[in-house]
C-alpha positions in Angstrom: -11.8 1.6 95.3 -14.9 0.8 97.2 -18.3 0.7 95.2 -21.1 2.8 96.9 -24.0 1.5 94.8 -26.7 3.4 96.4 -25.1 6.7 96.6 -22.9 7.6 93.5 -20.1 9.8 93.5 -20.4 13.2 91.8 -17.9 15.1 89.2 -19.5 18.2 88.8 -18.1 20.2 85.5 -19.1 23.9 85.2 -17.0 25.9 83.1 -17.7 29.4 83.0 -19.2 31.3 80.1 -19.4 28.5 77.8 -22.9 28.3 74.9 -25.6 25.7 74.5 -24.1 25.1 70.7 -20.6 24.1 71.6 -20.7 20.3 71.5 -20.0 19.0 68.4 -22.3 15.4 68.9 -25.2 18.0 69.8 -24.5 20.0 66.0 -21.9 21.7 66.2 -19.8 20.7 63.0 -17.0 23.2 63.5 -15.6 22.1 67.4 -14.1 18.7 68.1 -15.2 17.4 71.4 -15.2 13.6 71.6 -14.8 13.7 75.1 -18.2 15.3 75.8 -19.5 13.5 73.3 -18.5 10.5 75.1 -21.0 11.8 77.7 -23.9 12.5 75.4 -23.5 8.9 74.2 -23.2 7.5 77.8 -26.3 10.0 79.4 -28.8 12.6 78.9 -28.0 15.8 76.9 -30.3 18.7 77.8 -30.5 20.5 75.0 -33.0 23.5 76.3 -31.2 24.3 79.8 -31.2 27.8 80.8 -29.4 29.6 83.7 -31.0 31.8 86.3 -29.1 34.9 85.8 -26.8 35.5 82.6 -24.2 36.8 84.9 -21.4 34.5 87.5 -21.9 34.6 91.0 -26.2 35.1 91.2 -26.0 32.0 88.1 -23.5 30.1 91.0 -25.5 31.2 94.0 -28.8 29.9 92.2 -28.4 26.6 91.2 -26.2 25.9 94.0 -29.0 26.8 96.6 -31.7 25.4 93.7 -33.2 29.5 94.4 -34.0 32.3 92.5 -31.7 35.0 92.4 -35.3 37.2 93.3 -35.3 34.9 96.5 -31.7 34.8 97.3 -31.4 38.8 97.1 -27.8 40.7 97.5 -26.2 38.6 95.3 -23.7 40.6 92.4 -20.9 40.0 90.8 -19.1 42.0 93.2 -20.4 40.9 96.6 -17.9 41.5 99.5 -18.9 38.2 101.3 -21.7 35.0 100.5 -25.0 36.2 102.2 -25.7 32.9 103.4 -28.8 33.1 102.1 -29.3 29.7 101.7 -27.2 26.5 102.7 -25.2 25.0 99.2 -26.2 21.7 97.7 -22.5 20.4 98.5 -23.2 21.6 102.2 -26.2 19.6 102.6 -24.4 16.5 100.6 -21.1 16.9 102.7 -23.5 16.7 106.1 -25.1 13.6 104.3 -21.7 11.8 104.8 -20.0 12.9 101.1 -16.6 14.1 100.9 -16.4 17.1 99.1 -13.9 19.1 96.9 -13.7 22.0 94.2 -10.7 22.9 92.1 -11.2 26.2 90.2 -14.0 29.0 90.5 -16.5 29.5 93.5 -17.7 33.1 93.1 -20.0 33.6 95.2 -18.8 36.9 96.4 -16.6 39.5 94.8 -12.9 38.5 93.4 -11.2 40.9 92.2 -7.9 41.4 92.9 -8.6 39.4 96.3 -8.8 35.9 97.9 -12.4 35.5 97.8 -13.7 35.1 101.3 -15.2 31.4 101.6 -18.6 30.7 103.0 -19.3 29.9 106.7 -19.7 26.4 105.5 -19.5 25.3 101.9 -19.1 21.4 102.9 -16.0 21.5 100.8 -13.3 19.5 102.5 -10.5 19.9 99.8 -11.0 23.9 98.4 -8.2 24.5 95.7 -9.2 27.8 94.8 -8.6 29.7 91.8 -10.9 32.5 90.3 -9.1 33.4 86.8 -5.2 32.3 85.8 -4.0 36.1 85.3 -1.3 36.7 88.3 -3.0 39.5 89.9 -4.2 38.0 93.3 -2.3 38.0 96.7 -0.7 34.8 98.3 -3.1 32.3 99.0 -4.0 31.5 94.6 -3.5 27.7 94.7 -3.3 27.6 90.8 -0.4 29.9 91.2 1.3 28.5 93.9 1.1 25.0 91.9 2.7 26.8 88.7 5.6 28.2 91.1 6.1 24.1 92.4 6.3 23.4 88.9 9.6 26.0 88.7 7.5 28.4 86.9 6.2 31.9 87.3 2.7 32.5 86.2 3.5 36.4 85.7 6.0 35.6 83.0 4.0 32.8 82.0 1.1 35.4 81.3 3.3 38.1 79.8 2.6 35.2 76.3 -0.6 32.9 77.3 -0.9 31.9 74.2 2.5 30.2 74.9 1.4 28.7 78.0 2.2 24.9 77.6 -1.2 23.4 77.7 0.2 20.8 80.7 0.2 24.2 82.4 -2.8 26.0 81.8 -5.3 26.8 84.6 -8.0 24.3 83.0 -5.1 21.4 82.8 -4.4 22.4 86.6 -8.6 22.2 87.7 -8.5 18.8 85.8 -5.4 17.3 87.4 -6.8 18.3 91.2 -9.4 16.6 90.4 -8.0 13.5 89.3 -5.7 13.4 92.6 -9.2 13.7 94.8 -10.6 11.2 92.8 -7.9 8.5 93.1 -8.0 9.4 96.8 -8.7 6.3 99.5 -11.5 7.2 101.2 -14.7 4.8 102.4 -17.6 7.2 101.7 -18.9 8.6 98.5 -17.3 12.3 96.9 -18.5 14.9 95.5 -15.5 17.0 93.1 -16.3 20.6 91.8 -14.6 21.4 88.7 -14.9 25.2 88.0 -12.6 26.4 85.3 -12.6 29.8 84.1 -12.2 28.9 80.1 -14.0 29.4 78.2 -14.5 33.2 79.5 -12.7 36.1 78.1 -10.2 37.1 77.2 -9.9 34.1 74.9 -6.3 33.8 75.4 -5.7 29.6 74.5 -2.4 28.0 73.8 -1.0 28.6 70.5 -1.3 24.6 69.3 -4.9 24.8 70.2 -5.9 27.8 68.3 -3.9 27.0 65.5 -6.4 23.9 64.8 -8.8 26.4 63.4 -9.1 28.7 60.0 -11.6 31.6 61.1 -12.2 32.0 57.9 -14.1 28.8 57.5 -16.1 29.4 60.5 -19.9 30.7 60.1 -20.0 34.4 60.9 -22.3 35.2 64.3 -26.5 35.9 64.2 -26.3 39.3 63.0 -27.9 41.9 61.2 -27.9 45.5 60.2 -31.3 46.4 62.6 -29.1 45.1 65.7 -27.1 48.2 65.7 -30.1 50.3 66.0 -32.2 47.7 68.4 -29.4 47.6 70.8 -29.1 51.5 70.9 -33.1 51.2 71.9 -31.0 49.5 75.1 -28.1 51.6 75.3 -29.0 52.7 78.8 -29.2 49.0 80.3 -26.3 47.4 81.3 -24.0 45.2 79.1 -20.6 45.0 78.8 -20.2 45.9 75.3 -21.7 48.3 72.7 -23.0 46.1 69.5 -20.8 46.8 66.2 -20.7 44.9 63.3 -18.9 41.8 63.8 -16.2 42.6 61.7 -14.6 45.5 63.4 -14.0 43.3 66.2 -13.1 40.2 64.3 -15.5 38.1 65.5 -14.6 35.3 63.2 -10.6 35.2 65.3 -12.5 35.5 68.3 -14.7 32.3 67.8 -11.9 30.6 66.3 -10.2 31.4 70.1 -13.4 30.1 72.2 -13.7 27.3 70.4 -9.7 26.8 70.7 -10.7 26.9 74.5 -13.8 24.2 74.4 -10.9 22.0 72.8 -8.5 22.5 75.5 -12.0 22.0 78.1 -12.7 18.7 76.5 -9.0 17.1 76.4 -9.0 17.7 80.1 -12.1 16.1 80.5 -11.2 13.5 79.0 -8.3 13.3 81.2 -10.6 13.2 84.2 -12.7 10.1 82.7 -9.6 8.0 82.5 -9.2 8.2 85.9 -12.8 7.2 86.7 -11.8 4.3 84.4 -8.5 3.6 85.5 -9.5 3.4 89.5 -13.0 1.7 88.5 -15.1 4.1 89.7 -16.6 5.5 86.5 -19.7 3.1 86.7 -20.5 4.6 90.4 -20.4 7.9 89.5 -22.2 10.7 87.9 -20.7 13.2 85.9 -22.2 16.6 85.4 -21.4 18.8 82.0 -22.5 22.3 82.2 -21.8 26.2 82.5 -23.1 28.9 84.5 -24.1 31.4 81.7 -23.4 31.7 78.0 -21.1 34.3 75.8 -22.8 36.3 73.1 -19.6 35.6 70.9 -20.7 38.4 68.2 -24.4 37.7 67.9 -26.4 40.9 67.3 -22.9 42.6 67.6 -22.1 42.5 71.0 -19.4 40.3 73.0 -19.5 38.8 76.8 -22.4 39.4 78.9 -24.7 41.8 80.8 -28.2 42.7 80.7 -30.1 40.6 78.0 -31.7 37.2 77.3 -30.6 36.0 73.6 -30.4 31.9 73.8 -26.5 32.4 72.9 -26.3 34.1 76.5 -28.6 32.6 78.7 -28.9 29.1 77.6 -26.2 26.9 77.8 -24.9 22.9 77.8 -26.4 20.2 80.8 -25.1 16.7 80.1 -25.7 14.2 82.8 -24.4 10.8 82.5 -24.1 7.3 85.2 -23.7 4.6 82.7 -26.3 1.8 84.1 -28.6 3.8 86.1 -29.4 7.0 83.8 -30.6 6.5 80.4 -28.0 6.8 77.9 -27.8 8.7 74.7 -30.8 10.6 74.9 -31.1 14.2 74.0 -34.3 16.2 75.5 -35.7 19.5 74.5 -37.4 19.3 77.4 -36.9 23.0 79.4 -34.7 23.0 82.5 -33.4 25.1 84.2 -30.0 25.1 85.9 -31.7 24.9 89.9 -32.9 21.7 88.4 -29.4 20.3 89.3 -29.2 20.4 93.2 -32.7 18.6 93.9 -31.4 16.0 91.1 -28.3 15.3 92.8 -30.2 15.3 96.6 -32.9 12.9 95.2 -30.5 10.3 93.7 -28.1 10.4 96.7 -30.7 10.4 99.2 -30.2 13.6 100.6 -34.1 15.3 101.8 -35.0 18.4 99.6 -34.7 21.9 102.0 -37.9 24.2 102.5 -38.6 26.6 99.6 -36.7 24.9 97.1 -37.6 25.7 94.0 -35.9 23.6 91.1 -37.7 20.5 90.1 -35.8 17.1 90.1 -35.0 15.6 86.7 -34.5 12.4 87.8 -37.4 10.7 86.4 -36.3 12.2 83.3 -32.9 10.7 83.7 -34.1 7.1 84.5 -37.0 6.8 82.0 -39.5 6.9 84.1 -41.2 10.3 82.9 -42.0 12.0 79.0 -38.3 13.3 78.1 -39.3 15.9 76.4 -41.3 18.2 79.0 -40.5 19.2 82.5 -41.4 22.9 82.6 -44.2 24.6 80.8 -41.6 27.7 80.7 -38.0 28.8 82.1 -37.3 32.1 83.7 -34.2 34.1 84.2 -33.5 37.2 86.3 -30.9 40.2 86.3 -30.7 42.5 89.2 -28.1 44.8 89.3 -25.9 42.3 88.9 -22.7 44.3 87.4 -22.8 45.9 90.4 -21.8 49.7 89.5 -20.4 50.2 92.8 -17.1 48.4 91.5 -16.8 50.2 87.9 -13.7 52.2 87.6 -12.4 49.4 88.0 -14.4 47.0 86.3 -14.1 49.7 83.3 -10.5 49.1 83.7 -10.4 45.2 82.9 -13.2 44.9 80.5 -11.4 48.0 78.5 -8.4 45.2 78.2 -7.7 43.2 74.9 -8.8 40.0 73.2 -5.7 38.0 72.3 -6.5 36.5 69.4 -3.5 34.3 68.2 -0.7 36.7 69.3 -2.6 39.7 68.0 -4.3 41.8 70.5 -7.1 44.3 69.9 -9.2 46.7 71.3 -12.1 44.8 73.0 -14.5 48.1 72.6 -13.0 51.8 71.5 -16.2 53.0 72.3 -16.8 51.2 75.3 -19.3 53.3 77.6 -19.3 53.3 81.9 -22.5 50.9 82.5 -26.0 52.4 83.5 -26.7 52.7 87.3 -28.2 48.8 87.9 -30.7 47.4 85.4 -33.3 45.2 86.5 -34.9 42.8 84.3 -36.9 39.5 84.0 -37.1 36.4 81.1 -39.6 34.1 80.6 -39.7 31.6 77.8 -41.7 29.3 76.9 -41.8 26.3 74.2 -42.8 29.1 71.5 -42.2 32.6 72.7 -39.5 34.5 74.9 -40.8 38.2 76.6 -38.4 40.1 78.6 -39.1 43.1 80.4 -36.8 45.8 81.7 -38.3 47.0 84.1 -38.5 50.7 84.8 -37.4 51.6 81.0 -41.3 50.7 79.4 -39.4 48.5 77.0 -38.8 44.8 76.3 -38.6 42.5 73.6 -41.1 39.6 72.4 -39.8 37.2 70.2 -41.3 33.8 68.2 -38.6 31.6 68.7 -40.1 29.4 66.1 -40.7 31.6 63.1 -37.5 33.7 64.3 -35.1 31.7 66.3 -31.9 34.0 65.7 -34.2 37.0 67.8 -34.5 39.6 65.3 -38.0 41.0 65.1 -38.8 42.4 68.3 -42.6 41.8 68.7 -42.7 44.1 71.9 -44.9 47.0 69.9 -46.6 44.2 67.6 -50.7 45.0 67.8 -51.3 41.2 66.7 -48.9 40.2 69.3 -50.3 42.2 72.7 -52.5 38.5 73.9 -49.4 36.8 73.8 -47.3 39.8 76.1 -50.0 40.1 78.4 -49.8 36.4 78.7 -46.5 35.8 79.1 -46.2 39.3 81.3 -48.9 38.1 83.9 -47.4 34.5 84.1 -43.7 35.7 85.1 -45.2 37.9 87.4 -47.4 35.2 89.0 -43.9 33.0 89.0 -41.9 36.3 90.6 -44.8 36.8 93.5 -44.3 33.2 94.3 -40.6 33.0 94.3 -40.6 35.9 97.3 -39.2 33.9 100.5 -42.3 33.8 102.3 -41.4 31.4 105.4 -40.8 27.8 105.7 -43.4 26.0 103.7 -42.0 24.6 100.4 -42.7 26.4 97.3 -44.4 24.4 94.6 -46.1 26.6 92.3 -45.5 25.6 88.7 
């Protein structure tokens, strides 16, 4: 394989749905992932990244444009088509002279129970598309048209997943695209996408992977008695599930079954760094660990996703490893934030930075040449609409589906309730303190996420508190005004 030494190749690993405290060389004692270890060892572990939005497609859209969602506008998880708002990183790298290919998710417009219509130009020469392994998608699902070559129907296959052979799971299947695109002869530098859909609900792994773990020796989620009644403060903002207490929903089996699923994520990794090492391109190329949002996995009694800002949801892993070049077992608190990627990935492969692009570079981070330990003074993150109630009946439909939790299914919420018509609502965070506003209900939360970093006492109301909102509250609106697309000039504030 030929060696491009000034312009690495790029394996880019976002799973979807997947929490900061998943790793088990970053602390987590209960999941067994030497693979992704391997990369903490060999790279930088961001241990403070946060995404843009805590839901898919504006979370893809943003840090694959290095915008805002509040810049990028129109974006949902339900769009009918990309806005091109904003030309992709892998666009820009493709018309740079990379060759580019994804295996898995895009979402950047709506995909349910539809091909999802591709951008004008995503710079993606090899697209093997696959949105979720369920068979409920018309011709054209390359993961399913690969399980059919293997003499196998994915609708019976489904009927059981947790008896899916893991060879044949939709992970195993993003993992071995990519290791054919890698071992591809080609004379200029790639970029691969990997996009799987684990470790997203409905937490349905193979049988042999689930059966590594006793729930009952797993720590029980953040969670107290107030949550019930702080989350009905927010019952009329969106969120895919009412909070309960964790046992009624056997949140215990149901970490046992995401963790089953970060297993299965990190064998297939590991599959994918062989074949760096076996066609000798692993020391030319950068590989990328991360996910677009988090999961609330039971934390203050709610599961999955939707309108709020607790660390289990909105932060989530950034590994960054090239053996030679990038410092190498490092782990930073600095805060990041997930646009942070695409101006890190143009800078080191000499691609020019677009106007208005609004992540920061961490390459000076990643080569030593900067304090590790501080890139932003704060993060933000942004919801808008995002659920998009337009699409509920039958969003309602499939989030009112079941959990399989090894071979028993349950009830994913009796008391499941039809979303509130769009919520809007801002984070910022900073080393110390984390406000959120949702806007148009005159409520939020404030939160010391040093003497309280589960996020139980809401300091929103606190009289000793009201400097500290007032701060926070004038600084994200400062960072919103400035994040408006104003015209061509770059924007540079903070």
């Amino acid at each position: 394989m030929p060696n491009h030494a000034d312009r690495p190749n790029v394996l880019w690993i976002c799973t979807d749905q997947q929490r900061y405290d998943t790793i088990g060389a970053l602390g987590n004692p209960h999941v067994h992932t030497p693979h992704v270890d391997r990369l903490v060892a060999e790279g930088v572990a961001f241990s403070h990244a946060f995404c843009q939005t805590p839901i898919c497609t504006p979370s893809r859209a943003s840090f694959l444009t290095s915008k805002y969602p509040s810049t990028l506008h129109a974006c949902t998880n339900g769009n009918d088509t990309w806005a091109e708002a904003a030309p992709l990183v892998t666009k820009l790298l493709a018309d740079s002279g990379y060759d580019c290919g994804l295996a898995g998710k895009l979402h950047l417009a709506g995909a349910h129970a539809r091909i999802e219509p591709r951008p004008k130009d995503d710079g993606y020469r090899v697209f093997h598309w696959s949105h979720h392994p369920m068979d409920d998608w018309p011709d054209g699902h390359a993961y399913k048209e690969w399980v059919t070559a293997q003499g196998e129907d994915l609708s019976q296959l489904y009927e059981h997943p947790e008896r899916i052979p893991p060879e044949l799971h939709q992970t195993s299947w993003c993992a071995e695209m990519a290791i054919e695109f890698i071992g591809e002869a080609r004379t200029e530098p790639w970029l691969m996408s990997v996009n799987t859909f684990d470790p997203h609900a409905p937490f349905d792994p193979p049988q042999e992977y689930l059966d590594r773990f006793d729930p009952a020796t797993l720590p029980d989620p953040l969670f107290r008695k107030s949550d019930l009644a702080a989350q009905a403060r927010l019952r009329s903002i969106d969120f895919q599930t009412k909070s309960r207490y964790p046992q009624t929903f056997h949140a215990r089996q149901v970490k046992a079954a995401y963790y089953a699923m970060i297993e299965l994520i990190d064998d297939n990794v590991g599959r994918m760094l062989e074949a760096l090492d076996r066609t000798g391109q692993r020391e030319n190329t950068i590989v990328i660990f991360t996910s677009d949002h988090g999961e609330m996995l039971g934390d203050h009694g709610l599961l999955l996703k939707g309108c709020r800002f607790y660390e289990g949801l909105v932060r989530v892993p950034l590994i960054v490893s090239w053996p030679g070049n990038f410092q190498e077992g490092l782990v930073s608190d600095a805060l990041v934030e997930l646009m942070d990627v695409a101006p890190t990935l143009m800078e080191t492969c000499g691609v020019p930075l677009p106007a208005r692009t609004q992540g920061r570079s961490l390459l000076s981070i990643l080569t030593g040449a900067s304090d590790p330990h501080h890139h932003r003074d704060y993060v933000r993150s942004e919801y808008y609409h995002t659920l998009n109630p337009a699409n509920l009946p039958e969003y309602n439909r499939r989030v009112e589906g079941t959990l399989r939790t090894g071979g028993r299914t349950e009830s994913l919420n009796p008391n499941h309730h039809p979303l509130a018509d769009g919520a809007y609502a801002t984070m910022i965070r900073d080393r110390r303190h984390k406000l959120v506003v949702y806007h148009g209900h005159d409520t939020g939360e404030l939160f010391d996420l040093e003497s309280d970093p589960g996020e139980f006492e809401n300091l929103w109301d606190s009289p000793d508190h009201l400097d500290v909102r007032f701060d926070l509250m004038k600084r994200s609106f400062d960072a919103l005004a400035f994040a408006v697309d104003i015209g061509p000039e770059q924007i540079t504030y903070y």
